[in-house]
HTML snippet that shows the backbone in 3Dmol.js (N, CA, C, O; Angstrom):
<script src="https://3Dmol.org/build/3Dmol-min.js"></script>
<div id="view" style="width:600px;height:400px;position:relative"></div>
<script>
const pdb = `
ATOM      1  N   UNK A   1      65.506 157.109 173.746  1.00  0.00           N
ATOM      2  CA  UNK A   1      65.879 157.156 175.145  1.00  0.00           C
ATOM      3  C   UNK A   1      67.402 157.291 175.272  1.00  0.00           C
ATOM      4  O   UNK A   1      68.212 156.587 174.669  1.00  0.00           O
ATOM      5  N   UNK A   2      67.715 158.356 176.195  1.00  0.00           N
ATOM      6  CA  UNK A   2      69.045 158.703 176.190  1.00  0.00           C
ATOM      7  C   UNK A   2      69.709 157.469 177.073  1.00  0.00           C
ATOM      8  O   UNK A   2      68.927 156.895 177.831  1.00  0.00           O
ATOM      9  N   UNK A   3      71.443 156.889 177.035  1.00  0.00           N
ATOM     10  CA  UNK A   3      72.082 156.280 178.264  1.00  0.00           C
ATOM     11  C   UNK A   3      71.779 157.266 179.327  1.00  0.00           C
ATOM     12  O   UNK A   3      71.500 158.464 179.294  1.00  0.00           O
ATOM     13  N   UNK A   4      71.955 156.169 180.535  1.00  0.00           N
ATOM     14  CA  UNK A   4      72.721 156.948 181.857  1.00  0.00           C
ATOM     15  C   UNK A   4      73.688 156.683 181.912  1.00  0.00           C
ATOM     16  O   UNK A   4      74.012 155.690 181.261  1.00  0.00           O
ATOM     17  N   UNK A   5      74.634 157.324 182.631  1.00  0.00           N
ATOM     18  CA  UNK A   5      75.897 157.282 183.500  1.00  0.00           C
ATOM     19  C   UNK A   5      76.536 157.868 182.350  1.00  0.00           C
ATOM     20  O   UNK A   5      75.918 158.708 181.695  1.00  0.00           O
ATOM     21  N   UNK A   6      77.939 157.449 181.964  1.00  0.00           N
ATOM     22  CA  UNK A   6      79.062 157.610 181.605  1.00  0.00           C
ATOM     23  C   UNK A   6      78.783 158.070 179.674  1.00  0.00           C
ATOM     24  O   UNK A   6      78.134 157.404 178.866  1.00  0.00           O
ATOM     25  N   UNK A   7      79.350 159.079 179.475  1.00  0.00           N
ATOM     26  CA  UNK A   7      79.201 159.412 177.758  1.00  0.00           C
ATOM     27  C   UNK A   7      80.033 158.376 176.851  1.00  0.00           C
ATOM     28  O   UNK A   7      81.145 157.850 176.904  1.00  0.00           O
ATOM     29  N   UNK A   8      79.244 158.361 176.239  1.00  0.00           N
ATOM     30  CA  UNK A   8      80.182 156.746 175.368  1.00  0.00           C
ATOM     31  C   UNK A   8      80.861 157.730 174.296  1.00  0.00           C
ATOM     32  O   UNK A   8      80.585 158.806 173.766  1.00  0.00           O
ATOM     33  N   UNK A   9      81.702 156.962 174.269  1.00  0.00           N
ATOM     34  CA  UNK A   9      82.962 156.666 173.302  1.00  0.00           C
ATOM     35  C   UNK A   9      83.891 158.329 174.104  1.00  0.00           C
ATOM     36  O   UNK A   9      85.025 158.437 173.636  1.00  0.00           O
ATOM     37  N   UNK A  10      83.653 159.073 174.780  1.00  0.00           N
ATOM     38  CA  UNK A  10      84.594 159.893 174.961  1.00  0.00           C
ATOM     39  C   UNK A  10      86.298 160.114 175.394  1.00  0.00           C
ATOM     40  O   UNK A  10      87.199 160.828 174.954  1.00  0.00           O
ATOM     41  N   UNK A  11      86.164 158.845 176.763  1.00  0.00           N
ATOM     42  CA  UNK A  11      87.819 157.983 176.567  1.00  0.00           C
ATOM     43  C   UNK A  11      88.462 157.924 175.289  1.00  0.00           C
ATOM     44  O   UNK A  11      89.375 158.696 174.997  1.00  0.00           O
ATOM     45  N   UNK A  12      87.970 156.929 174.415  1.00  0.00           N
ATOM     46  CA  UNK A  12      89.012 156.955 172.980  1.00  0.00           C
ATOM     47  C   UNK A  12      88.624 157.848 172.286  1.00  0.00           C
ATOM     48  O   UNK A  12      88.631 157.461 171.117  1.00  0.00           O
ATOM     49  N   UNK A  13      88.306 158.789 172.371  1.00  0.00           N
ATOM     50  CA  UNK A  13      88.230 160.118 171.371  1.00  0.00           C
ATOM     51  C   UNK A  13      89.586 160.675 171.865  1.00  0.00           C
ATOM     52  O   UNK A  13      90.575 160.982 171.199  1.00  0.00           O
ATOM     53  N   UNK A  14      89.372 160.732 173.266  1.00  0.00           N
ATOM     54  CA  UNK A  14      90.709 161.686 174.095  1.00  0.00           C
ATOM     55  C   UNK A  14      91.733 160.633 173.585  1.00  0.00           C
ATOM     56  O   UNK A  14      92.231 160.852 172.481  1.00  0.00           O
ATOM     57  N   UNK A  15      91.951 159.972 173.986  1.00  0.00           N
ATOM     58  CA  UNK A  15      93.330 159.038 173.658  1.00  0.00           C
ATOM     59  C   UNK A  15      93.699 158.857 172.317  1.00  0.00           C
ATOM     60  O   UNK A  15      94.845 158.674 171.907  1.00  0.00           O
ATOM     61  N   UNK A  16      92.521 158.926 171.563  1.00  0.00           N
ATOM     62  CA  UNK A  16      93.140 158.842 169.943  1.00  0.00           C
ATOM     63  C   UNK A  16      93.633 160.265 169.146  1.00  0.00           C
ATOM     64  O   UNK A  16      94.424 160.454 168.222  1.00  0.00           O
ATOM     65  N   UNK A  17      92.893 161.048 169.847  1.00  0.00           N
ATOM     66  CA  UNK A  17      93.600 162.665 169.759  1.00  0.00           C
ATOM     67  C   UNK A  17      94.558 162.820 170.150  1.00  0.00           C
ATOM     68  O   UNK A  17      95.415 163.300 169.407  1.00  0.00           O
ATOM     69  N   UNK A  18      94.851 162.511 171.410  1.00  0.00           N
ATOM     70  CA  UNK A  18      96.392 162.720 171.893  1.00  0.00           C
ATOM     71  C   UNK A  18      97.243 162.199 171.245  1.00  0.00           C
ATOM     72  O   UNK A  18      98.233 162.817 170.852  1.00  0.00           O
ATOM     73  N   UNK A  19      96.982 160.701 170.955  1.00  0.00           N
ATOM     74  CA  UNK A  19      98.044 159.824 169.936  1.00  0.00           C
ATOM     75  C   UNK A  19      98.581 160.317 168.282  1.00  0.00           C
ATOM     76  O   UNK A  19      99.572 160.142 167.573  1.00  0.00           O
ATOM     77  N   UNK A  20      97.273 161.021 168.201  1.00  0.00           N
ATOM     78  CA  UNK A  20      97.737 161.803 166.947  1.00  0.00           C
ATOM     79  C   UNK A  20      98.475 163.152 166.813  1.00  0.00           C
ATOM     80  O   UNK A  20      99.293 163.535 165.977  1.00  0.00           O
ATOM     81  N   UNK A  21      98.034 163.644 167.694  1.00  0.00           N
ATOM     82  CA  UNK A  21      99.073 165.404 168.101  1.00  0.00           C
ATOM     83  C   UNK A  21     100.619 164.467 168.439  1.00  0.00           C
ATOM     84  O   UNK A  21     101.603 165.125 168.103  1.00  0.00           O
ATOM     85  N   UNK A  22     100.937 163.178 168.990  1.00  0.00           N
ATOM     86  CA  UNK A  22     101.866 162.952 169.177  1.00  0.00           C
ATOM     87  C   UNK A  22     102.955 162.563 167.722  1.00  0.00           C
ATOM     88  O   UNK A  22     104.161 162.783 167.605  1.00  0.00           O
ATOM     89  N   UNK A  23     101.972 161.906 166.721  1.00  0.00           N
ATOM     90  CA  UNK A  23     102.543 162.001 165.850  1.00  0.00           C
ATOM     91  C   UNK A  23     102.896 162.897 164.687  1.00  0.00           C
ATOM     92  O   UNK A  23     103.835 162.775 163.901  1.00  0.00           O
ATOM     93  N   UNK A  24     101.892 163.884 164.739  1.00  0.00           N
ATOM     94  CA  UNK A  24     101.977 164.814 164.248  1.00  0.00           C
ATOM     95  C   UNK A  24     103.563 165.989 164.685  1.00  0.00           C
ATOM     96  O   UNK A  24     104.403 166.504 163.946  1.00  0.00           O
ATOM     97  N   UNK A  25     103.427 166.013 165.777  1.00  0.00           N
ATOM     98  CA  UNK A  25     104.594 166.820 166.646  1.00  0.00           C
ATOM     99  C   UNK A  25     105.862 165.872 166.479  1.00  0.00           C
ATOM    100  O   UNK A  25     106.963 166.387 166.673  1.00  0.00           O
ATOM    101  N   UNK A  26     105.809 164.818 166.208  1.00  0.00           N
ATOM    102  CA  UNK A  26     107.156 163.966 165.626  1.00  0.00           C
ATOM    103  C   UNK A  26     107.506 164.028 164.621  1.00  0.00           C
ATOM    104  O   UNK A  26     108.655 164.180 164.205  1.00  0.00           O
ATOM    105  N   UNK A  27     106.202 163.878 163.883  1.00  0.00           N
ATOM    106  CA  UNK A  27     106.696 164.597 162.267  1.00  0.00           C
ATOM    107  C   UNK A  27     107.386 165.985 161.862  1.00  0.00           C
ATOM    108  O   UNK A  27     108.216 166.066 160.956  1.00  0.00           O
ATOM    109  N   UNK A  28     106.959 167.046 162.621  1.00  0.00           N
ATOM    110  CA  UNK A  28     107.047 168.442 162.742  1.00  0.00           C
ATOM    111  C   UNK A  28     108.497 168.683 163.376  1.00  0.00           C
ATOM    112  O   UNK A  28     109.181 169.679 163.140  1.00  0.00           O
ATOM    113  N   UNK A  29     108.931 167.436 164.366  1.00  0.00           N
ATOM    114  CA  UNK A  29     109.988 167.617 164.894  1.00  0.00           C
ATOM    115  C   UNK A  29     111.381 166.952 163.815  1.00  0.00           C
ATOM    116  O   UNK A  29     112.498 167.466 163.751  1.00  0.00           O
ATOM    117  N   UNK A  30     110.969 165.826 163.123  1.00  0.00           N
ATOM    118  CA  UNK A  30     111.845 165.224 161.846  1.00  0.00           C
ATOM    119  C   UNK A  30     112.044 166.166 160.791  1.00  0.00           C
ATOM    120  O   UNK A  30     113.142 166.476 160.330  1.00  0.00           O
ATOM    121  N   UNK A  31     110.640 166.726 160.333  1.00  0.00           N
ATOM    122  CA  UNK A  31     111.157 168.037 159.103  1.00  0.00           C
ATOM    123  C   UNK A  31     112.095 169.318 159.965  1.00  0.00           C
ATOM    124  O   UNK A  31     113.157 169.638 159.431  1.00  0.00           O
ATOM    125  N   UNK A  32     111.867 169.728 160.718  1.00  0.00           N
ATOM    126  CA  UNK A  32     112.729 170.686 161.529  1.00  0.00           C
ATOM    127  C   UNK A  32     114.224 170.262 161.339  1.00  0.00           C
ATOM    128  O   UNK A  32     114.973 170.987 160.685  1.00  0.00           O
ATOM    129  N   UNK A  33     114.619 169.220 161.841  1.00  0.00           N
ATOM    130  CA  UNK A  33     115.742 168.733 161.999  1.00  0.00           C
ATOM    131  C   UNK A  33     116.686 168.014 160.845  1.00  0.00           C
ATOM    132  O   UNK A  33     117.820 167.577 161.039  1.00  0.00           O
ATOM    133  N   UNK A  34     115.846 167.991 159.419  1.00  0.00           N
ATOM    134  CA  UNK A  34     116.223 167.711 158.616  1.00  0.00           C
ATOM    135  C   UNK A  34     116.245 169.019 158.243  1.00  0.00           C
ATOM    136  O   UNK A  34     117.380 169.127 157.778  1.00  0.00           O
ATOM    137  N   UNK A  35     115.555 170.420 158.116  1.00  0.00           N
ATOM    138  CA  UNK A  35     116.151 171.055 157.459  1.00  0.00           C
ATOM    139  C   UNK A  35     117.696 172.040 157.948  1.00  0.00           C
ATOM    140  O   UNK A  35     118.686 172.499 157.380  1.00  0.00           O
ATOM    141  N   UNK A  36     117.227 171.992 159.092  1.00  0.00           N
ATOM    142  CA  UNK A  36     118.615 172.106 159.666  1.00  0.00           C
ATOM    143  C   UNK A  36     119.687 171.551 159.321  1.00  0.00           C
ATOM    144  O   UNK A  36     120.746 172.150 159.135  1.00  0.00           O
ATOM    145  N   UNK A  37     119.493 170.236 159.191  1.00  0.00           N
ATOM    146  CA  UNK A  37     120.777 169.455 158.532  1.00  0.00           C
ATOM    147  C   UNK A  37     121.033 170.266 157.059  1.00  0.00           C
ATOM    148  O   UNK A  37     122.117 170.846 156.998  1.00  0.00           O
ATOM    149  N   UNK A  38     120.281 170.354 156.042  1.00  0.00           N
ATOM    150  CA  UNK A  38     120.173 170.752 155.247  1.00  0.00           C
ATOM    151  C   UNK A  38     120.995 172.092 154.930  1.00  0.00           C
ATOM    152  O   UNK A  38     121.788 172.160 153.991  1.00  0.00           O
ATOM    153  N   UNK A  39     120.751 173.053 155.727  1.00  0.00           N
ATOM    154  CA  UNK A  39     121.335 174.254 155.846  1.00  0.00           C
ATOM    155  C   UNK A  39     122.501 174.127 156.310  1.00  0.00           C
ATOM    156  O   UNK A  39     123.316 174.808 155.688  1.00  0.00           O
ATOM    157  N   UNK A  40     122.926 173.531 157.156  1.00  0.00           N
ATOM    158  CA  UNK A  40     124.328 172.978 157.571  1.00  0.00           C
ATOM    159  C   UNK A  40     124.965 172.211 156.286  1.00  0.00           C
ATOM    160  O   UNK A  40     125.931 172.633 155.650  1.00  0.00           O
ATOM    161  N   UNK A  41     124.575 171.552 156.138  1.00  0.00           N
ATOM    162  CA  UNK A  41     125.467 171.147 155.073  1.00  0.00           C
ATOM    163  C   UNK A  41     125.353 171.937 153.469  1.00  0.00           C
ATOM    164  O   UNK A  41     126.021 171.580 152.498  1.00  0.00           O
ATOM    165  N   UNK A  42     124.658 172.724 153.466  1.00  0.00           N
ATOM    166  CA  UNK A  42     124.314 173.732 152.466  1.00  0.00           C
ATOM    167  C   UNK A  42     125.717 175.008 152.487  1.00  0.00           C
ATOM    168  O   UNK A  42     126.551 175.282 151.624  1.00  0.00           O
ATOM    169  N   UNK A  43     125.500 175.530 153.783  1.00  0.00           N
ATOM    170  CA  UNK A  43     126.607 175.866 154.310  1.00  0.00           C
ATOM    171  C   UNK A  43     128.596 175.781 154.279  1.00  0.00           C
ATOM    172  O   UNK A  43     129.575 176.486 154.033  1.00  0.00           O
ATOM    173  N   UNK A  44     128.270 174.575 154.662  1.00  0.00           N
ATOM    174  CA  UNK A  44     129.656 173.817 154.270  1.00  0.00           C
ATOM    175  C   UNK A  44     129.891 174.184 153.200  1.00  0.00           C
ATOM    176  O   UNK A  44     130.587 175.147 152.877  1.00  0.00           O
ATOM    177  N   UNK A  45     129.255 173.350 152.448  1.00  0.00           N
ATOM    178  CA  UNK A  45     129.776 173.038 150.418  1.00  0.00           C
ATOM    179  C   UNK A  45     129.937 174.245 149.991  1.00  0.00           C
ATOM    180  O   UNK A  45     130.837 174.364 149.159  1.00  0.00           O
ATOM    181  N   UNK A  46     128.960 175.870 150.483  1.00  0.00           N
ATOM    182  CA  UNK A  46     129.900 177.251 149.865  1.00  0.00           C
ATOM    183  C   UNK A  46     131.021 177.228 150.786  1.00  0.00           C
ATOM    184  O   UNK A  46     132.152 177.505 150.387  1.00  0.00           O
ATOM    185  N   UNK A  47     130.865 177.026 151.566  1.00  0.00           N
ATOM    186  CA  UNK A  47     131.970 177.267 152.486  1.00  0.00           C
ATOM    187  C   UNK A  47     133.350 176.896 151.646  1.00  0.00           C
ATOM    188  O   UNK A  47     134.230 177.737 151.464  1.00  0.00           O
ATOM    189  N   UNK A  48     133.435 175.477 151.134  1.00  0.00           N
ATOM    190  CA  UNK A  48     134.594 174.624 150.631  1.00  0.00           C
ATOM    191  C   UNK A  48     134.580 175.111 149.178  1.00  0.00           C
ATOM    192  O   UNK A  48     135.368 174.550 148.417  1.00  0.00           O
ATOM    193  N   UNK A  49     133.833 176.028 148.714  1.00  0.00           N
ATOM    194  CA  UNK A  49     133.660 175.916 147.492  1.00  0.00           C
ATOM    195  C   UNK A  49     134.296 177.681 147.719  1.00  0.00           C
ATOM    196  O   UNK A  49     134.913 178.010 146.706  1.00  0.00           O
ATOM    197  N   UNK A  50     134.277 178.427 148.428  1.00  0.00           N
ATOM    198  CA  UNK A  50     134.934 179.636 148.357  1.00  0.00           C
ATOM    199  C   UNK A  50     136.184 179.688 148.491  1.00  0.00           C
ATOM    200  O   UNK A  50     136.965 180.495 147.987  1.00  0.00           O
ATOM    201  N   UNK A  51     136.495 178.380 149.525  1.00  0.00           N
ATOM    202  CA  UNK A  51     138.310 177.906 149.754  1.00  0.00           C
ATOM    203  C   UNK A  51     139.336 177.768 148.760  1.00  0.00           C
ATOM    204  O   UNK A  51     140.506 178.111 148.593  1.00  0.00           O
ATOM    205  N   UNK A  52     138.116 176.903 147.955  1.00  0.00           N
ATOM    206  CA  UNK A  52     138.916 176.639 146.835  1.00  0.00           C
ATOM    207  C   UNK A  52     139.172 177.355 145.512  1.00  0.00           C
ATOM    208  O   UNK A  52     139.719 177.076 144.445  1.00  0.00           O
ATOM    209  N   UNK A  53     138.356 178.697 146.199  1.00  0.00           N
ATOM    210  CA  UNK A  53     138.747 179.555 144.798  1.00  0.00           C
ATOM    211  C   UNK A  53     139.920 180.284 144.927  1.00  0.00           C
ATOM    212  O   UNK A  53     140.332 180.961 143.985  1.00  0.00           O
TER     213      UNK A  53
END
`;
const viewer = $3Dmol.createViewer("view");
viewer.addModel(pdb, "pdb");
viewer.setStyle({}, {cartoon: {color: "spectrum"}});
viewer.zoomTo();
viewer.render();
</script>
């Protein structure tokens, strides 16, 4: 026999999905921004390293 009314468990399906695309997209946003740093300072060091030739 099926429930009536309301589909169970579908609320925390939605909310625990969202919570995870959120961390996921934070993560995605930390590697981004580290490699940027990366290249920037990758950058530099030929940079200082051509000066000094």
């Amino acid at each position: 026999m099926a429930k009536t009314g309301r589909d169970k468990n579908t609320k925390n399906k939605a909310k625990h999905s969202r919570l995870v695309d959120q961390k996921k997209n934070k993560k995605r946003k930390e590697a981004d921004l580290r490699k940027e740093r990366l290249t920037a300072l990758k950058q530099k060091i030929k940079e200082n390293k051509e000066n000094e030739k």
